[in-house]
C-alpha positions in Angstrom: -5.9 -2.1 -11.5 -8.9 -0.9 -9.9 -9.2 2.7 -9.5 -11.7 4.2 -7.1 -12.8 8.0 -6.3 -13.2 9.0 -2.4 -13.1 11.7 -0.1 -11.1 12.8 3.3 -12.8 10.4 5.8 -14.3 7.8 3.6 -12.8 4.4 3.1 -12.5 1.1 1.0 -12.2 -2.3 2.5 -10.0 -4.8 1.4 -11.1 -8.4 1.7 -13.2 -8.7 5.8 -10.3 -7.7 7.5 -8.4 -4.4 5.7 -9.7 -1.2 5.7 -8.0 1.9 3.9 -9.3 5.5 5.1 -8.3 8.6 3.6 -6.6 10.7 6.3 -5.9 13.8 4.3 -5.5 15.6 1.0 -3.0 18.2 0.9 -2.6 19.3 -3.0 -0.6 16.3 -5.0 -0.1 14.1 -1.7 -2.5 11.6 -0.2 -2.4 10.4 3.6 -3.7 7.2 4.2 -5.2 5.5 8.0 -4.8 1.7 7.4 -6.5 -1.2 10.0 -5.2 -4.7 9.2 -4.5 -7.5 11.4 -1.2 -8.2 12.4 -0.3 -10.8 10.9 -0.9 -8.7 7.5 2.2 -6.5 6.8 1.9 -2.8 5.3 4.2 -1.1 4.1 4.9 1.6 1.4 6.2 0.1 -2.0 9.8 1.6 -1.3 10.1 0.2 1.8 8.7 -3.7 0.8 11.6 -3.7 -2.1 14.5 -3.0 -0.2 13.1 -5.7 2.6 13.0 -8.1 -0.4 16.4 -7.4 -1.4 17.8 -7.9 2.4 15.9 -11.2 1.7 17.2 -12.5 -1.4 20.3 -10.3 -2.1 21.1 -12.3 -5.6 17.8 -11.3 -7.0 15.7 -8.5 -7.9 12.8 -7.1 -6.6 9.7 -7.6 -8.2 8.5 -4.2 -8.7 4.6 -3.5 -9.5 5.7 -1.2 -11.7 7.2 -3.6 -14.0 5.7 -4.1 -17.8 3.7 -7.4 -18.8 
């Protein structure tokens, strides 16, 4: 995983098209601005599972968080 270090207003970009801003910083919680086309989903890990399981209700969800 690569881990990078920024500050309120600053940003990353992801690939030519996706670009991550931090919003905010308020203590332990982090808002985020994101600009992607839309043909590229977003959404928050929570939210990406459960569409997944709507999807294929016989499997699992990969989670990100699973171990090698």
């Amino acid at each position: 995983m690569l881990v990078l270090s920024r500050h309120r207003d600053e940003s990353i970009m992801i690939g030519d098209d996706v670009v991550v801003t931090i919003v905010d910083i308020r203590g332990d919680k982090v808002r985020l601005g994101i600009q992607a086309p839309t043909e590229i989903p977003v959404h928050r890990q929570e939210v990406y599972e459960a569409i997944q399981r709507e999807k294929n209700p016989n499997s699992q969800a990969t989670s990100a968080k699973s171990t090698a």
